[in-house]
N, C-alpha and C positions, 0 to 999 in steps of 0.2 A: 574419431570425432573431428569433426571440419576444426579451423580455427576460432572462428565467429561461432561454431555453437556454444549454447548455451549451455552448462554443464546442469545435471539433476539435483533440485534444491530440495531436502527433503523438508517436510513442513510438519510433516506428523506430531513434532514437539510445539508449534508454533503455538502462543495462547491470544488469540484473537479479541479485539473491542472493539466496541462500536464507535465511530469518531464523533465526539462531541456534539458539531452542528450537522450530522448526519438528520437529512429527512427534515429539517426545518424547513428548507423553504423547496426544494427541489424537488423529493421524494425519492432524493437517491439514500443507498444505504451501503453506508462506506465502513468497511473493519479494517482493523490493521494490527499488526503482529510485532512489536518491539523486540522480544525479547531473542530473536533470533541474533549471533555475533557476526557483525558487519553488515548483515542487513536487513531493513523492512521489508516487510509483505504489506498488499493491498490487494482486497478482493471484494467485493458485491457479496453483502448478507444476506441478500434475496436468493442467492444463485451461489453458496460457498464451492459445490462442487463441479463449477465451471472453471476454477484452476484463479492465480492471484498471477498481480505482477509484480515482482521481486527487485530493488533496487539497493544501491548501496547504500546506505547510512546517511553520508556525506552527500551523496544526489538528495536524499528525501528530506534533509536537513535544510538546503537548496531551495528545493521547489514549495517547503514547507512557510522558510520567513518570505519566499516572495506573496503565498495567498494569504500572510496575518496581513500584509503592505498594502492587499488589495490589487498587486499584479495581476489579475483574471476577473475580477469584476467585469461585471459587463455588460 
């Protein structure tokens, strides 16, 4: 496997929700997977078996207090 690949995240155990302000205003439908160790999943509840994207904890933790801040308003 190259360096930069991404190695196989198995998900099978993941338990998935639907995030709170999912579909209020947008129509999108966002799920996410806590309980995986080290890190979240995010996928489309319209489309689950189109595959999620997988990040660390401490990324999602990140990009998570910047959109309570309103970082991505817009």
């Amino acid at each position: 496997m190259p360096e930069d690949a991404m190695p196989f995240i198995d998900l099978t155990c993941a338990q998935w929700r639907k995030a709170a302000r999912s579909a209020q205003e947008n129509g999108g439908c966002v799920e996410i997977a806590i309980n995986l160790p080290g890190i979240t999943a995010i996928r489309d509840s319209k489309d689950p078996g189109n595959g999620a994207h997988v990040v660390p904890d401490e990324a999602f933790a990140i990009f998570l207090a910047a959109a309570k801040a309103g970082r991505y308003d817009g």
